[in-house]
Structure formats: structure tokens, C-alpha cells
PyMOL Python script that loads the backbone (N, CA, C, O; Angstrom):
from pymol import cmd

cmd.read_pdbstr("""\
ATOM      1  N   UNK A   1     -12.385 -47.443  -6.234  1.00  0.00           N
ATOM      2  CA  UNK A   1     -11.739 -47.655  -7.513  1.00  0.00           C
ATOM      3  C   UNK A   1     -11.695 -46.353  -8.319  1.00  0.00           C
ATOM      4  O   UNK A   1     -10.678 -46.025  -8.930  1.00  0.00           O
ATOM      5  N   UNK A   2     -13.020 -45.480  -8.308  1.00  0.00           N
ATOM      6  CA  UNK A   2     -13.080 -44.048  -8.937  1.00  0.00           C
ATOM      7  C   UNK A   2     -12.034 -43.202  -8.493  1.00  0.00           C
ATOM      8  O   UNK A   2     -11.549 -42.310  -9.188  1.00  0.00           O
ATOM      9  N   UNK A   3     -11.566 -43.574  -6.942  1.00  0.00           N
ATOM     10  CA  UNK A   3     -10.719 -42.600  -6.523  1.00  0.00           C
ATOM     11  C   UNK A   3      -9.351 -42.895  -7.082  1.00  0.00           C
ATOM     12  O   UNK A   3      -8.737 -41.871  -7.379  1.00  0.00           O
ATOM     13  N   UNK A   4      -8.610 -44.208  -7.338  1.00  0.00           N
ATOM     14  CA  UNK A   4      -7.252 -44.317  -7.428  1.00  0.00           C
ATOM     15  C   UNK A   4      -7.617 -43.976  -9.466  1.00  0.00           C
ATOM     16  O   UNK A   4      -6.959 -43.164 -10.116  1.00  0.00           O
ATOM     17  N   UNK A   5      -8.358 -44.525  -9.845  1.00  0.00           N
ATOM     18  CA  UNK A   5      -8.492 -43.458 -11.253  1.00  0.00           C
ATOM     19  C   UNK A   5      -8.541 -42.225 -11.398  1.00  0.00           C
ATOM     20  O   UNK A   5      -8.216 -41.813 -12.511  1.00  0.00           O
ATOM     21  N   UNK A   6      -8.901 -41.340 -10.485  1.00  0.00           N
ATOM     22  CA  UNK A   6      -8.509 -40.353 -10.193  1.00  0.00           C
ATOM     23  C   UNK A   6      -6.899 -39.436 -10.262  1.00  0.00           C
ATOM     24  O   UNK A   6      -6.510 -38.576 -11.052  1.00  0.00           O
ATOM     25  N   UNK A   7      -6.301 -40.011  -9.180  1.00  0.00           N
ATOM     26  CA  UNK A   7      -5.063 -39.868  -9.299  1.00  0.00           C
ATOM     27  C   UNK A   7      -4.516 -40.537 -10.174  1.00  0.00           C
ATOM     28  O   UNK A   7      -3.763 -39.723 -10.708  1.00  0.00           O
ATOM     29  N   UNK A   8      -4.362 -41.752 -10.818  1.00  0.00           N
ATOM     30  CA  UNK A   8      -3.727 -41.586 -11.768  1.00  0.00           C
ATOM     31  C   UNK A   8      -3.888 -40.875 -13.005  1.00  0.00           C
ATOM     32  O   UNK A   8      -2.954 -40.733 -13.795  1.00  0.00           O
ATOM     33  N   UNK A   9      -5.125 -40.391 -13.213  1.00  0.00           N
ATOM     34  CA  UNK A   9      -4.925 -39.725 -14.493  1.00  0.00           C
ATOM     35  C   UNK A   9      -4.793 -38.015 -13.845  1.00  0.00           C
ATOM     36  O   UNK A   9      -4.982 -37.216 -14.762  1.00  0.00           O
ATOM     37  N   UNK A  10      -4.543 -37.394 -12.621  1.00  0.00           N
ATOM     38  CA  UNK A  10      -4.072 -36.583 -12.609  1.00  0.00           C
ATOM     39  C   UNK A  10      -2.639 -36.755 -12.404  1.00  0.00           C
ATOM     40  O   UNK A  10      -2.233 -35.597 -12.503  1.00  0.00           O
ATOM     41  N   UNK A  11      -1.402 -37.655 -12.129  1.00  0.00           N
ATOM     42  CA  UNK A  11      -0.336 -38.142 -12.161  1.00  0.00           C
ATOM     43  C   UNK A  11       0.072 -37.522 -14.172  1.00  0.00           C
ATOM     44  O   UNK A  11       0.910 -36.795 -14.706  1.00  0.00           O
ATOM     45  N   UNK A  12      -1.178 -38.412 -14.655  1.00  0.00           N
ATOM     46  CA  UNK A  12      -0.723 -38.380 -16.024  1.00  0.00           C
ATOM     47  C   UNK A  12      -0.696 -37.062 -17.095  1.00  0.00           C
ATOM     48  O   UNK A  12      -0.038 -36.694 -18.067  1.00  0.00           O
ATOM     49  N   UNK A  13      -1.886 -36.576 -16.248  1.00  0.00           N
ATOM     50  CA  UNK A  13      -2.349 -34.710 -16.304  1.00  0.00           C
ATOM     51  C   UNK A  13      -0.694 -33.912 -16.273  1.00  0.00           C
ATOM     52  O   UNK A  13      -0.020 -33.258 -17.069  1.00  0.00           O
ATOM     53  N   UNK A  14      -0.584 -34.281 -15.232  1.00  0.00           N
ATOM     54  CA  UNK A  14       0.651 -33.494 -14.544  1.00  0.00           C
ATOM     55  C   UNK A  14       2.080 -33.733 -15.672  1.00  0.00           C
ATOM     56  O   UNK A  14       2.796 -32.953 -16.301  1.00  0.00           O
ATOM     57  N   UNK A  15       2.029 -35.103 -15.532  1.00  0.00           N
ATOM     58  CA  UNK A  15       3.048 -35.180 -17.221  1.00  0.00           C
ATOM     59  C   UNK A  15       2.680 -34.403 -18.152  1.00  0.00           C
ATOM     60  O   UNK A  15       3.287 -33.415 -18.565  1.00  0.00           O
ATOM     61  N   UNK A  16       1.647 -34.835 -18.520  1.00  0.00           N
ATOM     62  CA  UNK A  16       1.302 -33.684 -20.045  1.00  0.00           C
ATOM     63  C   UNK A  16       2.066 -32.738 -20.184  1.00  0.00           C
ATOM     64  O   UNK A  16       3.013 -32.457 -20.919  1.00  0.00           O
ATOM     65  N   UNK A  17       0.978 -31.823 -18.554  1.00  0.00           N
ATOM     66  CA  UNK A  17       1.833 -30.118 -18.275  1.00  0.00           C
ATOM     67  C   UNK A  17       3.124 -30.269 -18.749  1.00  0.00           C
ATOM     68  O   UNK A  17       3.581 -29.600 -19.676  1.00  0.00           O
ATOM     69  N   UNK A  18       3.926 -31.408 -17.946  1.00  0.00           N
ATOM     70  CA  UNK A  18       5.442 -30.444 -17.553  1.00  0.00           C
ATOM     71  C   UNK A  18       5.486 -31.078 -18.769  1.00  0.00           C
ATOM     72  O   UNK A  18       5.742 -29.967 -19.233  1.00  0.00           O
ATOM     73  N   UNK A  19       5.482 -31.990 -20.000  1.00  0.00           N
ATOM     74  CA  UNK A  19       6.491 -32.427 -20.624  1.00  0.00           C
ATOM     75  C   UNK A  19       6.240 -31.788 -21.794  1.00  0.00           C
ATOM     76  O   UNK A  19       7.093 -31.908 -22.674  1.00  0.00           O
ATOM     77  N   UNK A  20       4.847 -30.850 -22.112  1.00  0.00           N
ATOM     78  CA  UNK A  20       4.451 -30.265 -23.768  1.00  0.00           C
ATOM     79  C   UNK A  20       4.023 -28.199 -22.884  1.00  0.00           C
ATOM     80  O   UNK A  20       3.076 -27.574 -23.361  1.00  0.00           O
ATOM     81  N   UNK A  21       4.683 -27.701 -21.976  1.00  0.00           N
ATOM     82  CA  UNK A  21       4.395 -26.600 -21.471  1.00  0.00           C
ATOM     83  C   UNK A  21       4.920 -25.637 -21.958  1.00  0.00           C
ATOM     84  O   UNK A  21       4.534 -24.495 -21.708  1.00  0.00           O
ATOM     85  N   UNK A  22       6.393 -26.044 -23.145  1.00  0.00           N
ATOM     86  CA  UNK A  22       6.623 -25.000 -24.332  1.00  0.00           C
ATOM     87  C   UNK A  22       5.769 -24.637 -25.218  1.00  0.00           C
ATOM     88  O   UNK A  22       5.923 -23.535 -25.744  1.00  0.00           O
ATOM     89  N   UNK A  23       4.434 -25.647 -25.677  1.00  0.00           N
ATOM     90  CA  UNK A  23       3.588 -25.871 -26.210  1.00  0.00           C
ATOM     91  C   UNK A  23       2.667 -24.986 -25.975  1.00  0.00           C
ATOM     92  O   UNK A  23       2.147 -24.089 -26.640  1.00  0.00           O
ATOM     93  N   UNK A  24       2.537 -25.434 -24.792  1.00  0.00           N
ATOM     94  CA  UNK A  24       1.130 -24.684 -24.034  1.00  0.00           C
ATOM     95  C   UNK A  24       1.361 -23.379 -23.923  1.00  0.00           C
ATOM     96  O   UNK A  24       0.343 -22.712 -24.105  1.00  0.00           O
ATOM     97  N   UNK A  25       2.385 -22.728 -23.677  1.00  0.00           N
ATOM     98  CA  UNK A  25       2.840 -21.595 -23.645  1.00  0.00           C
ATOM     99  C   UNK A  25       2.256 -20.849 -24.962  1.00  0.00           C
ATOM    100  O   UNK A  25       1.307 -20.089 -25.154  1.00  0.00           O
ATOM    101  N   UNK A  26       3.222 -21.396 -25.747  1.00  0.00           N
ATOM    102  CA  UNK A  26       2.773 -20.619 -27.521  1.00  0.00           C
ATOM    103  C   UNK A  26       1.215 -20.404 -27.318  1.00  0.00           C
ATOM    104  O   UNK A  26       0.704 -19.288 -27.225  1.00  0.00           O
ATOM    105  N   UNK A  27       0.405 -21.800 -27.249  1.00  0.00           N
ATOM    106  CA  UNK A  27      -0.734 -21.539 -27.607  1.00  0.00           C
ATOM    107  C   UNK A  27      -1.993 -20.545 -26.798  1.00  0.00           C
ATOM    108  O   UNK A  27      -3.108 -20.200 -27.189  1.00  0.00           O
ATOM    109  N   UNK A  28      -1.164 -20.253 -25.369  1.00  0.00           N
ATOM    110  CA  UNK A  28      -1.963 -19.270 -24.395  1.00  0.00           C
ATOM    111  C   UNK A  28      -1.098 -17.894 -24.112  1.00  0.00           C
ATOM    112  O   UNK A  28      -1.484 -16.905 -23.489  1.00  0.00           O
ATOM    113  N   UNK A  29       0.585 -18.175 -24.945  1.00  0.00           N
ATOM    114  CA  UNK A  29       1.168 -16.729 -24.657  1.00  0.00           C
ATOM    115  C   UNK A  29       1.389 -16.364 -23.479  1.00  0.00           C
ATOM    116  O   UNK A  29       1.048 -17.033 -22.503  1.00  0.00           O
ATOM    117  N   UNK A  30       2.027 -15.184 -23.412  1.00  0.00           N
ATOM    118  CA  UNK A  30       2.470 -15.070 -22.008  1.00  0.00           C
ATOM    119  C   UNK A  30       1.391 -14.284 -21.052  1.00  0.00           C
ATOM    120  O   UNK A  30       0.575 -13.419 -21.369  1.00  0.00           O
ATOM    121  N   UNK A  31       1.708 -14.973 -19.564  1.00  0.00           N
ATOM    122  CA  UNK A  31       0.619 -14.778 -18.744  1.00  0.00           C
ATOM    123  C   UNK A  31       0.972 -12.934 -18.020  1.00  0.00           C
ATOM    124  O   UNK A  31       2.053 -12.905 -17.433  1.00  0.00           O
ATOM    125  N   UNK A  32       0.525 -12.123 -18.025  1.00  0.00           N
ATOM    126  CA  UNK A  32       0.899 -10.718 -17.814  1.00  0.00           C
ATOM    127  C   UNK A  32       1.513 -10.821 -15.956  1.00  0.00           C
ATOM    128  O   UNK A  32       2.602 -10.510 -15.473  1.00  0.00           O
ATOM    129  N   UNK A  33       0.586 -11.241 -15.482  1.00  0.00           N
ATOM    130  CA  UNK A  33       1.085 -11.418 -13.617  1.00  0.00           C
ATOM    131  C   UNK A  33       1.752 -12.148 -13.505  1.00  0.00           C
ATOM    132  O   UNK A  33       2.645 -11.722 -12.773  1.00  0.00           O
ATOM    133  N   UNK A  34       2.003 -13.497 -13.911  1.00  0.00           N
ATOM    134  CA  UNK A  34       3.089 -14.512 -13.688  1.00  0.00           C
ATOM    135  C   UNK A  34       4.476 -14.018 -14.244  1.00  0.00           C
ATOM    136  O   UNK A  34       5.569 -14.186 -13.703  1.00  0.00           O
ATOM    137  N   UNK A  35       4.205 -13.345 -15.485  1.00  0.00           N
ATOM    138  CA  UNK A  35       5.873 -12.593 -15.811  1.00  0.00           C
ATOM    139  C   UNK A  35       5.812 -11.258 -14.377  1.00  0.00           C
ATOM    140  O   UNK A  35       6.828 -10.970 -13.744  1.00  0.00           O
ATOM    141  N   UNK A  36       4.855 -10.806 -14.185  1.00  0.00           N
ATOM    142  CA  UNK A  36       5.308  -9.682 -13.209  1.00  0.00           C
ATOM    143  C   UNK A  36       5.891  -9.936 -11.911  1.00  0.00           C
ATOM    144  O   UNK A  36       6.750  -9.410 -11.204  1.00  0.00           O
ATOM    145  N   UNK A  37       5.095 -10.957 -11.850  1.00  0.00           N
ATOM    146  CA  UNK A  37       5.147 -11.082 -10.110  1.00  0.00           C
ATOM    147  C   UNK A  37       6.408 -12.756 -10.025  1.00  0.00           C
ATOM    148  O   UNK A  37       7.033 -12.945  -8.981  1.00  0.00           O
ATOM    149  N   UNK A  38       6.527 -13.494 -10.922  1.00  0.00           N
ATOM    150  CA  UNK A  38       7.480 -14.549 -11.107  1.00  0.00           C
ATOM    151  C   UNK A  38       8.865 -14.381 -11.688  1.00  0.00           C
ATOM    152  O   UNK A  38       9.796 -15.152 -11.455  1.00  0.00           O
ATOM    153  N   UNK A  39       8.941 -13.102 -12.617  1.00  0.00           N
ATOM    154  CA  UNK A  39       9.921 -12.726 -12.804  1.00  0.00           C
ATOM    155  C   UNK A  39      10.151 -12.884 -14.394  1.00  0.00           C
ATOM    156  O   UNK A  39       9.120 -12.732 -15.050  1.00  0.00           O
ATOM    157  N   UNK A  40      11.335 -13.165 -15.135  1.00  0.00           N
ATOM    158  CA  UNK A  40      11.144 -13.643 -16.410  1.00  0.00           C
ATOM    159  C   UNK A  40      11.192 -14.965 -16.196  1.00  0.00           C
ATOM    160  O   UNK A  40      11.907 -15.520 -15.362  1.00  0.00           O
ATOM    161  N   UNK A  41      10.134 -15.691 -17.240  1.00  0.00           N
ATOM    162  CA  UNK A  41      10.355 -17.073 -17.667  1.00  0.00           C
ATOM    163  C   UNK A  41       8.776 -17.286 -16.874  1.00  0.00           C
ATOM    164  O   UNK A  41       8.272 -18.404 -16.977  1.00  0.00           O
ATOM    165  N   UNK A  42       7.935 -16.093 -16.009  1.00  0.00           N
ATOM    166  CA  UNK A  42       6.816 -16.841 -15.381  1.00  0.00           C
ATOM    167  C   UNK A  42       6.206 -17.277 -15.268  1.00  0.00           C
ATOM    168  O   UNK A  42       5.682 -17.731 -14.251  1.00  0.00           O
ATOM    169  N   UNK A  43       5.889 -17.367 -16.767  1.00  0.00           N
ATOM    170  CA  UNK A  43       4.714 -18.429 -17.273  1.00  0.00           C
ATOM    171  C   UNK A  43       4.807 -19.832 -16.755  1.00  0.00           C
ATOM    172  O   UNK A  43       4.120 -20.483 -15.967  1.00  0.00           O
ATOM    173  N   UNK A  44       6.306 -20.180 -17.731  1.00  0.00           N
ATOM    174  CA  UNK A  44       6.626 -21.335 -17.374  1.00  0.00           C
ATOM    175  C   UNK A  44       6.721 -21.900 -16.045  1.00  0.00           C
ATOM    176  O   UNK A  44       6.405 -23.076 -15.864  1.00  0.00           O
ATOM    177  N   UNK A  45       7.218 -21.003 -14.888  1.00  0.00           N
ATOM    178  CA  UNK A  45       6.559 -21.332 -13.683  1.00  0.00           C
ATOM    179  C   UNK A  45       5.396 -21.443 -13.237  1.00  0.00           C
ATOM    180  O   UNK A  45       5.261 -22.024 -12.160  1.00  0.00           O
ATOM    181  N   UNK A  46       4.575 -21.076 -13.723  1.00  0.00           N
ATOM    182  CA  UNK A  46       3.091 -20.792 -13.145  1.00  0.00           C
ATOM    183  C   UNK A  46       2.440 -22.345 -13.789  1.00  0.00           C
ATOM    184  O   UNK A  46       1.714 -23.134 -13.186  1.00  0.00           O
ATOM    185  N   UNK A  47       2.915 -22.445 -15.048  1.00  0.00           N
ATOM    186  CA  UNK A  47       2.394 -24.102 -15.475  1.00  0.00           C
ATOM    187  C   UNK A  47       2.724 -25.226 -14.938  1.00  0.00           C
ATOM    188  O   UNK A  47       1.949 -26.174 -14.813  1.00  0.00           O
ATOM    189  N   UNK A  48       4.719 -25.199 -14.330  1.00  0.00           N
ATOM    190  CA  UNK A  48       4.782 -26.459 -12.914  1.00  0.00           C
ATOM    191  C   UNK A  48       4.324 -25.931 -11.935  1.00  0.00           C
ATOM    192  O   UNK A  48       4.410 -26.770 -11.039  1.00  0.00           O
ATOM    193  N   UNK A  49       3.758 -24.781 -11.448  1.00  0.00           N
ATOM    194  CA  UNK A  49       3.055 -25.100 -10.093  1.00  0.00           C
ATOM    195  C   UNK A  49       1.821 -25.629 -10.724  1.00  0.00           C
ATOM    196  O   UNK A  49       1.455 -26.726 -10.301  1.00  0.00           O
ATOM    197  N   UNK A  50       1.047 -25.022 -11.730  1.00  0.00           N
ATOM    198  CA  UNK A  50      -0.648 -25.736 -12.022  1.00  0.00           C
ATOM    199  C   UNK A  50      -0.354 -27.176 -12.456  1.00  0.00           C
ATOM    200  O   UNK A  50      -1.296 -27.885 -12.808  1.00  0.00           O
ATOM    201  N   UNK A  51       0.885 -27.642 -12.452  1.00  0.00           N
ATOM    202  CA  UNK A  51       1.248 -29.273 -12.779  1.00  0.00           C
ATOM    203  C   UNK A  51       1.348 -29.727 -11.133  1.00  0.00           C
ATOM    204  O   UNK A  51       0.339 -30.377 -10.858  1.00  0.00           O
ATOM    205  N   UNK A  52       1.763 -29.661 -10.596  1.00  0.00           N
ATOM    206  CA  UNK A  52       1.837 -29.614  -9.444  1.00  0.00           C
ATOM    207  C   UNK A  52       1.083 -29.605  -8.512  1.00  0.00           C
ATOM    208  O   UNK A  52       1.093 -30.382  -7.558  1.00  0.00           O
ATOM    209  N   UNK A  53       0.307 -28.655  -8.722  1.00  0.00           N
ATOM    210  CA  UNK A  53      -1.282 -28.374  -8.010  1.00  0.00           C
ATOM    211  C   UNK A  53      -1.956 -29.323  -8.564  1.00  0.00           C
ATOM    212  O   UNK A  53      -2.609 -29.942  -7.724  1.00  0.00           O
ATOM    213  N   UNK A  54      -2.072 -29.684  -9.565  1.00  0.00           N
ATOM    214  CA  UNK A  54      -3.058 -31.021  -9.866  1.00  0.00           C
ATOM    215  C   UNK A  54      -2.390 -32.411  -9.351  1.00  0.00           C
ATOM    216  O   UNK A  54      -2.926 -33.228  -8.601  1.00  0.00           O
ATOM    217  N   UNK A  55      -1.484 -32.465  -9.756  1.00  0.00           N
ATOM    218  CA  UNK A  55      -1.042 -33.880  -8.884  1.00  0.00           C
ATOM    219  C   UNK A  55      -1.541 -33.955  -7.596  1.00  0.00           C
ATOM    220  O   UNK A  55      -2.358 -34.838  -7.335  1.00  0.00           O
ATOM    221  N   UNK A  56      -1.102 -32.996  -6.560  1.00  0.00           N
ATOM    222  CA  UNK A  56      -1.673 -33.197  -5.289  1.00  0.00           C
ATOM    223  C   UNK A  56      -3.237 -32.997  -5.082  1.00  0.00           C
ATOM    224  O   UNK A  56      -3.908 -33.768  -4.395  1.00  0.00           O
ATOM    225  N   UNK A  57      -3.776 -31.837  -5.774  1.00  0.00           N
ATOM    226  CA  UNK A  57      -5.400 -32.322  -5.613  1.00  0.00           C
ATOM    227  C   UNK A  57      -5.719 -33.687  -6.001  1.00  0.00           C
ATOM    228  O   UNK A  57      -6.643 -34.290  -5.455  1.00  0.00           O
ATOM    229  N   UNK A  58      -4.928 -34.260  -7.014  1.00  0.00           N
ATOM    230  CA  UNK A  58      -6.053 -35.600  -7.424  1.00  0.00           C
ATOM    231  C   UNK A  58      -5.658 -36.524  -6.440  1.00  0.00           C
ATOM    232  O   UNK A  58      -6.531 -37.250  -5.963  1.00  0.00           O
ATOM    233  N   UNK A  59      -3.990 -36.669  -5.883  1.00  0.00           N
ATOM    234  CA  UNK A  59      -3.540 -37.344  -4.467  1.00  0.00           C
ATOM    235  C   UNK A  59      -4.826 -37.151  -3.487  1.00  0.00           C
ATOM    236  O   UNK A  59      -5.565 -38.122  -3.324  1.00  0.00           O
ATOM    237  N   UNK A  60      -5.116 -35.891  -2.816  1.00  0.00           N
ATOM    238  CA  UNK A  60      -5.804 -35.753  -2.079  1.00  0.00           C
ATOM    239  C   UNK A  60      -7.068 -35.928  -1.941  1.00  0.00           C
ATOM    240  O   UNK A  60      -7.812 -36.014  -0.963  1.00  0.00           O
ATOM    241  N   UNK A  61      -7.238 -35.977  -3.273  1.00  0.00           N
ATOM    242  CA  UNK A  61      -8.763 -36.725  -3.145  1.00  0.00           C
ATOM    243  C   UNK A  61      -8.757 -38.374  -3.039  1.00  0.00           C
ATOM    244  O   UNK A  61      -9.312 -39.003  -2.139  1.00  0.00           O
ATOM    245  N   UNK A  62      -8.078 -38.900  -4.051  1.00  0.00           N
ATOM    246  CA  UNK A  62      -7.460 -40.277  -3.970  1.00  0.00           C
ATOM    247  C   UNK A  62      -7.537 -41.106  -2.550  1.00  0.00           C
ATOM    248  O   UNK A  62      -8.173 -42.126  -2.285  1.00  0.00           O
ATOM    249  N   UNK A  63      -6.779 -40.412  -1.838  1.00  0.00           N
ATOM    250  CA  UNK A  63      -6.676 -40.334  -0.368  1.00  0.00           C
ATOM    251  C   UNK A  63      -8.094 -40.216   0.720  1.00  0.00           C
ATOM    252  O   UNK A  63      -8.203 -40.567   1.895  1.00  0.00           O
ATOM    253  N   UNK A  64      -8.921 -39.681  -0.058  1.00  0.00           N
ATOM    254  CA  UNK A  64      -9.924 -38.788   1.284  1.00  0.00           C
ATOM    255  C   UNK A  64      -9.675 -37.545   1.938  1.00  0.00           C
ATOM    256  O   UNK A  64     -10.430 -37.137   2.820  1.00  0.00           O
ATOM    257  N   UNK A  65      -8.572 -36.860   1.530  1.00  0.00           N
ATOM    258  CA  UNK A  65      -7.927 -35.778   2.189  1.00  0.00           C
ATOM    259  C   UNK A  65      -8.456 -34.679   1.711  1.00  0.00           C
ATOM    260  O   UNK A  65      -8.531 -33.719   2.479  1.00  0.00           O
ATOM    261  N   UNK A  66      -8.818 -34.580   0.702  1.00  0.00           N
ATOM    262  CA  UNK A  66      -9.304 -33.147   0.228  1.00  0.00           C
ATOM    263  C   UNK A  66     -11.227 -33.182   0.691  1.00  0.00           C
ATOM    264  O   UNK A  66     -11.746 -32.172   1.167  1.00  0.00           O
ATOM    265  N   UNK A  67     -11.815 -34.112   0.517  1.00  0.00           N
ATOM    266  CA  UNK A  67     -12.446 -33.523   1.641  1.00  0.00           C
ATOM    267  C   UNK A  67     -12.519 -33.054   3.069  1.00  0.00           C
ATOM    268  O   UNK A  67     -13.317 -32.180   3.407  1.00  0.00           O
ATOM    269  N   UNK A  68     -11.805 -33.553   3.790  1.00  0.00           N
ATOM    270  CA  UNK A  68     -11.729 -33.008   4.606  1.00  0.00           C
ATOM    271  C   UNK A  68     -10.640 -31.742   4.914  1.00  0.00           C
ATOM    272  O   UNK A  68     -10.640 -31.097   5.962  1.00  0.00           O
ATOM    273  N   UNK A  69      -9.900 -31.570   4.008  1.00  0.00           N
ATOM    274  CA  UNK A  69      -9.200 -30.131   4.048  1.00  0.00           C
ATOM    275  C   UNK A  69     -10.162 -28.987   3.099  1.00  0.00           C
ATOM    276  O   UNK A  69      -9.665 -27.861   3.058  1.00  0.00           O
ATOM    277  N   UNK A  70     -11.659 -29.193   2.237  1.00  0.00           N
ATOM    278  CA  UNK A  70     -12.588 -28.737   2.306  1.00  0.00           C
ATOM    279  C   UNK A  70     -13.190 -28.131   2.789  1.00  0.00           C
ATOM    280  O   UNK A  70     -13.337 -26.949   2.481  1.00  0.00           O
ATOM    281  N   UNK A  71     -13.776 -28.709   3.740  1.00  0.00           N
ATOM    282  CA  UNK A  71     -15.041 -28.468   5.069  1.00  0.00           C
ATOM    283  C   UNK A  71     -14.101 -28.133   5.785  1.00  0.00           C
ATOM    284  O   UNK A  71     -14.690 -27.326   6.505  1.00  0.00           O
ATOM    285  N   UNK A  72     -12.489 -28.147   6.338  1.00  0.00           N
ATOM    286  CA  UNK A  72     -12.540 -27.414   7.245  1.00  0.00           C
ATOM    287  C   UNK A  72     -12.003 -26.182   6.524  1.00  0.00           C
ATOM    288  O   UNK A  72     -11.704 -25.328   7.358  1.00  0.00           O
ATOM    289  N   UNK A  73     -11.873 -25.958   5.816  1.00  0.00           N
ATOM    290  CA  UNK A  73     -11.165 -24.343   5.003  1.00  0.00           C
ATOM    291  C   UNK A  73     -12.557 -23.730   4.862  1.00  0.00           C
ATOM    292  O   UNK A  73     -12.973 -22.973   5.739  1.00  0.00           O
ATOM    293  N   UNK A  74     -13.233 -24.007   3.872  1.00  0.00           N
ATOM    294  CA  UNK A  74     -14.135 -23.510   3.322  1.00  0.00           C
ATOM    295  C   UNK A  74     -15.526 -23.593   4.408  1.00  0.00           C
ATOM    296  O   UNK A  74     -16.343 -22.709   4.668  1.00  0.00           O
ATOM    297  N   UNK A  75     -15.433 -25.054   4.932  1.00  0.00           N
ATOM    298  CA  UNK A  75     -16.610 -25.136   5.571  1.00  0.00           C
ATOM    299  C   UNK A  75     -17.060 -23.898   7.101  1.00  0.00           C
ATOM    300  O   UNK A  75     -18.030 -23.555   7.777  1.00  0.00           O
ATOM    301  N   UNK A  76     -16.005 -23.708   6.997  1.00  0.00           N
ATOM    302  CA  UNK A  76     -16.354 -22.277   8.137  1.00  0.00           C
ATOM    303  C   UNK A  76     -17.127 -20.607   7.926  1.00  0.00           C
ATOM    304  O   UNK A  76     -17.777 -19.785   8.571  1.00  0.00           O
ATOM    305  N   UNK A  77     -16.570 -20.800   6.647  1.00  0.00           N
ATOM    306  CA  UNK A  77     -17.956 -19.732   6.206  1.00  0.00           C
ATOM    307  C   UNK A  77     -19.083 -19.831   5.953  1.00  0.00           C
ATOM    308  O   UNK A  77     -19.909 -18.935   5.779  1.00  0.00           O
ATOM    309  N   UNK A  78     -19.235 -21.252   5.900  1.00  0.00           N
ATOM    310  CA  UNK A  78     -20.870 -21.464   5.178  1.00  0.00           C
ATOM    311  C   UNK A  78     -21.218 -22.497   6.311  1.00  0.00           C
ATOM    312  O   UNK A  78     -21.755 -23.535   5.925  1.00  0.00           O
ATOM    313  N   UNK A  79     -20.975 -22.348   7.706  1.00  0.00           N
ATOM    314  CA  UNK A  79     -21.473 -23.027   8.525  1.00  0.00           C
ATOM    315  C   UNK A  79     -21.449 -24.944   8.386  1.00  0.00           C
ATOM    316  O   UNK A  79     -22.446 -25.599   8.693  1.00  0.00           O
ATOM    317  N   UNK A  80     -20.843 -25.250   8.152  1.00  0.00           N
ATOM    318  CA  UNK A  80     -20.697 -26.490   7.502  1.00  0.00           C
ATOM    319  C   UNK A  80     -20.242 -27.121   8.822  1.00  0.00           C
ATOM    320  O   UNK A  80     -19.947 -28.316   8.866  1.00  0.00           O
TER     321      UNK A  80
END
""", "prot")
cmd.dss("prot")
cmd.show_as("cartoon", "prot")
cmd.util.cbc("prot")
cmd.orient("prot")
């Protein structure tokens, strides 16, 4: 049950982002590497991918998937 609460409130996370990210912008300004390396406007890209990126982490946990795409990414350096 913890898990599908999970994803949905990263579903709802992910709204926030994209729908108040003019917002968010003002209040964190522009990001120096995301305009460099994204081009103009990069901020605003860099906030739907971190909208984005949270939807699917909280999917993947939701799921069971992010542990195990965990242990095997990470778990190879630390002997896991």
C-alpha cells in the first residue's frame, strides 16, 4: 500500500514541476550548466527532465524495480 502511495504522490510531484516551473524558475533563477550545455530556455528543460525523473523513480519503486536496478548498478562496487 506504501508503495502505490508512493507513486502517486510522485505522479502528483511531477504535476507540480511541470505546471508552476515558471515559478520555480524565478525563485531558483537560472541554472548556469543547464543554459550552457541545454541551450537557451535550459533551465526550463532541466525541471521536465527532474519532473520526469521523479515520476519514473517513484513508478519504479512502486513496481519493485528500482531496487533491483539498485543492486545491480550500484551494487557492484560495494560487493553487494
Amino acid at each position: 500500500m506504501f508503495r502505490f502511495f508512493v507513486a502517486v504522490l510522485g505522479f502528483v510531484l511531477m504535476l507540480v514541476i511541470l505546471k508552476y516551473r515558471l515559478k520555480i524558475k524565478d525563485f531558483i533563477g537560472d541554472i548556469a550548466f543547464a543554459e550552457k550545455y541545454l541551450g537557451s530556455g535550459g533551465t526550463f528543460t532541466l525541471l521536465i527532465l527532474i519532473a520526469i525523473g521523479v515520476f519514473f523513480l517513484s513508478l519504479m519503486y512502486a513496481l519493485g524495480t528500482l531496487d533491483t536496478f539498485v543492486i545491480g548498478v550500484i551494487g557492484r562496487f560495494f560487493g553487494a
